[in-house]
TORLO-911562 format. One line per field, with one value per atom (N, C-alpha, C, O): x, y, z; residue in three letters; residue number from 1; atom name. Coordinates in steps of 0.02 Angstrom, whole numbers. Each point is the difference from the previous one (the first is absolute). Layout:
X: c(X | ...)
Y: c(Y | ...)
Z: c(Z | ...)
type: c(ALA | ...)
seq: c(NUM | ...)
atom: c(CA | ...)
//
This chain:
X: c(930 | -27 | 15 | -48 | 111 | 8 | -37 | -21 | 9 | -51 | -44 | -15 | -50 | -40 | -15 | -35 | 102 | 11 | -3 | -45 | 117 | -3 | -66 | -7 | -31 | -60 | -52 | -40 | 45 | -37 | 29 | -37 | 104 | 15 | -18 | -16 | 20 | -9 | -76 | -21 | -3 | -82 | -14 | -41 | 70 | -13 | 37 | -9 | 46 | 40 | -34 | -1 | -34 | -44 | -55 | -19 | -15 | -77 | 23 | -48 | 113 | 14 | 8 | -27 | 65 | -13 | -45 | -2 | -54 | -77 | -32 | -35 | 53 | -15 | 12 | -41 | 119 | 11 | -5 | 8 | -17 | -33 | -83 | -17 | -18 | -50 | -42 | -57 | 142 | -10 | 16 | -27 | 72 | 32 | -76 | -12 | -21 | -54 | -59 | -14 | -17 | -20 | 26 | -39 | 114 | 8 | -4 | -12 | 21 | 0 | -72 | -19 | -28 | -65 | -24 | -43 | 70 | -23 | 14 | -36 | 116 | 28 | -61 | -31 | 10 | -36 | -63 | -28 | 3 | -67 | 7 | -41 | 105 | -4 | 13 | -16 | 55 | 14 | -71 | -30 | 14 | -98 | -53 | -43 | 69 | -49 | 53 | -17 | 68 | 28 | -35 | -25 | 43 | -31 | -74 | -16 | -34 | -61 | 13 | 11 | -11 | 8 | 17 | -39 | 99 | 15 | -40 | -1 | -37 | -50 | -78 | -30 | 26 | -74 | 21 | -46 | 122 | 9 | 7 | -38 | 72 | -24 | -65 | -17 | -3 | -94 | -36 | -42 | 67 | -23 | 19 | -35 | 92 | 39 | -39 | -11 | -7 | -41 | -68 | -20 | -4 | -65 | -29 | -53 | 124 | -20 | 16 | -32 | 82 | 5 | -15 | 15 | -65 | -71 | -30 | -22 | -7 | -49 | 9 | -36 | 88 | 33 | -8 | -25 | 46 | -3 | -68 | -6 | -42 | -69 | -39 | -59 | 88 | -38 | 21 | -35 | 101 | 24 | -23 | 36)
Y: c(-1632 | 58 | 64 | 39 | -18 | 40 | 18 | 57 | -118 | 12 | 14 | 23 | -35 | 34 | 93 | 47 | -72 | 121 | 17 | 36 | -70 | 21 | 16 | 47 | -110 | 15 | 54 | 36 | -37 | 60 | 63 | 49 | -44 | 70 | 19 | 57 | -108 | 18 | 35 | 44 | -97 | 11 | 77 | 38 | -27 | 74 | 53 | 57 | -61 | 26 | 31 | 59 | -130 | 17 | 36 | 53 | -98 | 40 | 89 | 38 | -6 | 63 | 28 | 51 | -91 | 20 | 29 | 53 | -116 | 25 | 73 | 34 | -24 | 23 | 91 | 45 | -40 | 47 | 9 | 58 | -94 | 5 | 37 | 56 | -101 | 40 | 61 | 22 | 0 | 68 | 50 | 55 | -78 | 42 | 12 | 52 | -111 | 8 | 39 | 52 | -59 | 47 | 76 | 45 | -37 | 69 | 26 | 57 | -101 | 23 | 16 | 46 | -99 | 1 | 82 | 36 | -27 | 54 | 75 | 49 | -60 | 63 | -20 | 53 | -91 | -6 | 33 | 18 | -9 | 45 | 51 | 40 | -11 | 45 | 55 | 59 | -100 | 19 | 11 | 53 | -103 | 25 | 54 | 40 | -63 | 70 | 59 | 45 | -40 | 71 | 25 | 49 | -110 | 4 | 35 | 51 | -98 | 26 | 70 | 32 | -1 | 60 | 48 | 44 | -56 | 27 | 18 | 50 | -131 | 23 | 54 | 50 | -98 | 75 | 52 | 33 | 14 | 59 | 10 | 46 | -72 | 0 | 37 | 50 | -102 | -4 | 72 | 32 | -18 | 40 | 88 | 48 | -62 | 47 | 19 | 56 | -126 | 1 | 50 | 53 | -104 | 29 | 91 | 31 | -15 | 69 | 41 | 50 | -72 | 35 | 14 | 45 | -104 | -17 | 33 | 32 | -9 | 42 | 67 | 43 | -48 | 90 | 7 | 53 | -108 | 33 | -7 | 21 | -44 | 10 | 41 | 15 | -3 | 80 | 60 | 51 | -48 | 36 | 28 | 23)
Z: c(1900 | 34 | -39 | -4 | -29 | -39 | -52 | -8 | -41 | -47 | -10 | -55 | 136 | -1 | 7 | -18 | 64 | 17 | -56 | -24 | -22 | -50 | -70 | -40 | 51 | -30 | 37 | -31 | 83 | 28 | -20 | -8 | -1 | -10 | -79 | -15 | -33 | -58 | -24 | -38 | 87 | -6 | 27 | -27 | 68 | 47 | -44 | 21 | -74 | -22 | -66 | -17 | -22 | -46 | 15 | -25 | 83 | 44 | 1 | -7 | 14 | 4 | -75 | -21 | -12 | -69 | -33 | -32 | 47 | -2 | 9 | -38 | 84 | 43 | -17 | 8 | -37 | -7 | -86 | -21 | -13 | -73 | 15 | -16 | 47 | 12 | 22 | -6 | 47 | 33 | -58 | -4 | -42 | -42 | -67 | -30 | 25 | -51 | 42 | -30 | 78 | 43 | -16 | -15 | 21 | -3 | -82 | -19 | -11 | -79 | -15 | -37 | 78 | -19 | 33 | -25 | 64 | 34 | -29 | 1 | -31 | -47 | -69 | -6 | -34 | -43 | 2 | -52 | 111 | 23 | 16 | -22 | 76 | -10 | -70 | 0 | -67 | -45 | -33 | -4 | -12 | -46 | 49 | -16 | 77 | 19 | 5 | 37 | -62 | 0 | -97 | -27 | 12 | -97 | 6 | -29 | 81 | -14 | 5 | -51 | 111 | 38 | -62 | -18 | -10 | -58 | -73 | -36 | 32 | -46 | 38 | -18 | 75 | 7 | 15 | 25 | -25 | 8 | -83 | -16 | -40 | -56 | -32 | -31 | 55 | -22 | 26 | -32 | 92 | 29 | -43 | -19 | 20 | -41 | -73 | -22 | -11 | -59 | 6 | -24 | 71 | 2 | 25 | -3 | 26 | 24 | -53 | -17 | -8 | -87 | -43 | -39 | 39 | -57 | 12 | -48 | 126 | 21 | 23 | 25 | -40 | -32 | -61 | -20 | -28 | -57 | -27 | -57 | 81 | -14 | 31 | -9 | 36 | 40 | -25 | 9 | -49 | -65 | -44 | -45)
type: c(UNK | UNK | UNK | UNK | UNK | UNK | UNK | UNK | UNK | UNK | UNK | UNK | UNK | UNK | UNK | UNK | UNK | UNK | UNK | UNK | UNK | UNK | UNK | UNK | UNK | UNK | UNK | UNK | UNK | UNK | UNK | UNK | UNK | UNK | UNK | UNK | UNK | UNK | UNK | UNK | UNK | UNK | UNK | UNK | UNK | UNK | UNK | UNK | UNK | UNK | UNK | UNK | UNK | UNK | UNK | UNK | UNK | UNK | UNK | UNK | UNK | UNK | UNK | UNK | UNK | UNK | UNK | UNK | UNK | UNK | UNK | UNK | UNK | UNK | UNK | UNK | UNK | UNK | UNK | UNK | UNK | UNK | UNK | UNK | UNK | UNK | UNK | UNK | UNK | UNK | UNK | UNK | UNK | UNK | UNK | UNK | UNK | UNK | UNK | UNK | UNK | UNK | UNK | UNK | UNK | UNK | UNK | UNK | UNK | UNK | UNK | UNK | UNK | UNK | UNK | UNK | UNK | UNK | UNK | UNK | UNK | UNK | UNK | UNK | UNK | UNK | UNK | UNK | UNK | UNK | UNK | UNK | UNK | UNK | UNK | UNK | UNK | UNK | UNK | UNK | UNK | UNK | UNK | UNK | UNK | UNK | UNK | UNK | UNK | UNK | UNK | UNK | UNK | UNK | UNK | UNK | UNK | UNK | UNK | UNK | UNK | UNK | UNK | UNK | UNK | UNK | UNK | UNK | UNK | UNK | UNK | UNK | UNK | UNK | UNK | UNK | UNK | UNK | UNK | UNK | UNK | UNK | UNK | UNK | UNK | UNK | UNK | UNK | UNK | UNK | UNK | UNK | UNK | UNK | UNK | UNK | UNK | UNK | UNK | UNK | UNK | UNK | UNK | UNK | UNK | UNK | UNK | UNK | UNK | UNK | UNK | UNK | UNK | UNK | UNK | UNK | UNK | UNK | UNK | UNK | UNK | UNK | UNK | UNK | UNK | UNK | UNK | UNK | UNK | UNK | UNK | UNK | UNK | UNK | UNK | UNK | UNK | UNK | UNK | UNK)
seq: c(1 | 1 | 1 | 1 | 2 | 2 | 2 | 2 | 3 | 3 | 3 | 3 | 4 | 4 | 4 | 4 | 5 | 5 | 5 | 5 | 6 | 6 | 6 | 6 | 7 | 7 | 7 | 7 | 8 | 8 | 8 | 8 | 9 | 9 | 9 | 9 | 10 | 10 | 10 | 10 | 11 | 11 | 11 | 11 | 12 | 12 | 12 | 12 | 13 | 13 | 13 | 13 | 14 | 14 | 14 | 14 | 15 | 15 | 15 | 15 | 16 | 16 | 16 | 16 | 17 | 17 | 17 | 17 | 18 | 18 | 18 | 18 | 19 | 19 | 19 | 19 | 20 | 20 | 20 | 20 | 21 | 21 | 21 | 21 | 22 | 22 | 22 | 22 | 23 | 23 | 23 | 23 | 24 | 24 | 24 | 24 | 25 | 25 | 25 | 25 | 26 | 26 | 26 | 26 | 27 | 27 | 27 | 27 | 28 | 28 | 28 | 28 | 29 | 29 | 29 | 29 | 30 | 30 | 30 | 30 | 31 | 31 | 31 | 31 | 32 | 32 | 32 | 32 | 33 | 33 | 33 | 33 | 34 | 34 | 34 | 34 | 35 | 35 | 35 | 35 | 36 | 36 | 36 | 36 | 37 | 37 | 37 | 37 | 38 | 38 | 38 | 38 | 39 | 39 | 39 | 39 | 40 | 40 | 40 | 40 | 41 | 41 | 41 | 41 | 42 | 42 | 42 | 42 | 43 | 43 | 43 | 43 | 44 | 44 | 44 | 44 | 45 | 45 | 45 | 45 | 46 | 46 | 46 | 46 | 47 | 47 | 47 | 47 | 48 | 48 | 48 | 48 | 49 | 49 | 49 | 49 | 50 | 50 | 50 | 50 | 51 | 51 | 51 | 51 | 52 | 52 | 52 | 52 | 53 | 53 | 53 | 53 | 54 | 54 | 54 | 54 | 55 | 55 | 55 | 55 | 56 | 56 | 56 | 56 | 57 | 57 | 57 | 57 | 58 | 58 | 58 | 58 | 59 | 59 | 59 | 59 | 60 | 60 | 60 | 60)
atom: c(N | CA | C | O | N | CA | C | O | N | CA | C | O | N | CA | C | O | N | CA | C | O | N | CA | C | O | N | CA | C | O | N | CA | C | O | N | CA | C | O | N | CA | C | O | N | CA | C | O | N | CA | C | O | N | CA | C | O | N | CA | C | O | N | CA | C | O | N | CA | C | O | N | CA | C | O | N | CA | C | O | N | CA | C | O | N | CA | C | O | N | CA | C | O | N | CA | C | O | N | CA | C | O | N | CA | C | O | N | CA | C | O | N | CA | C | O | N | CA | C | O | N | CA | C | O | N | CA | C | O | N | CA | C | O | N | CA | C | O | N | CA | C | O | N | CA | C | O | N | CA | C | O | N | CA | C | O | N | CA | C | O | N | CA | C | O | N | CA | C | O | N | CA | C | O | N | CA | C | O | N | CA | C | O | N | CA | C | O | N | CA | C | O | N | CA | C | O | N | CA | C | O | N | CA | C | O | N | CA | C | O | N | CA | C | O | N | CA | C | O | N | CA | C | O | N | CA | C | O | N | CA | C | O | N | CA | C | O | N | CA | C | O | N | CA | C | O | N | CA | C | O | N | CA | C | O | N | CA | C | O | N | CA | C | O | N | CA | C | O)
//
C-alpha cells in the first residue's frame, strides 16, 4: 500500500515540477516580448527622429 502513495506522490511531485518550469518559460517568454516591443518602439522613435531631420534639412 505504501508504494503506491509513494508512487503517487512522486508522480504529483514531478506533474508540479512541470508545471512550474512552464510557468517560469511562460514568464521569460513574456519578458522576451515585452523586451522587442520596447526595441521596436525605440527604433520607430529613431526613424521618426530621422525623418524629421531630413525634412528640415531639406527644407534648408
Amino acid at each position: 500500500m505504501a508504494i503506491p502513495t509513494l508512487r503517487r506522490l512522486l508522480r504529483k511531485n514531478e506533474l508540479l515540477h512541470a508545471v512550474s518550469e512552464a510557468g517560469v518559460k511562460a514568464i521569460d517568454l513574456i519578458y522576451a516580448e515585452e523586451s522587442f516591443a520596447l526595441e521596436e518602439n525605440k527604433i520607430s522613435i529613431a526613424m521618426d527622429i530621422l525623418v524629421k531631420k531630413a525634412s528640415l534639412s531639406a527644407t534648408d
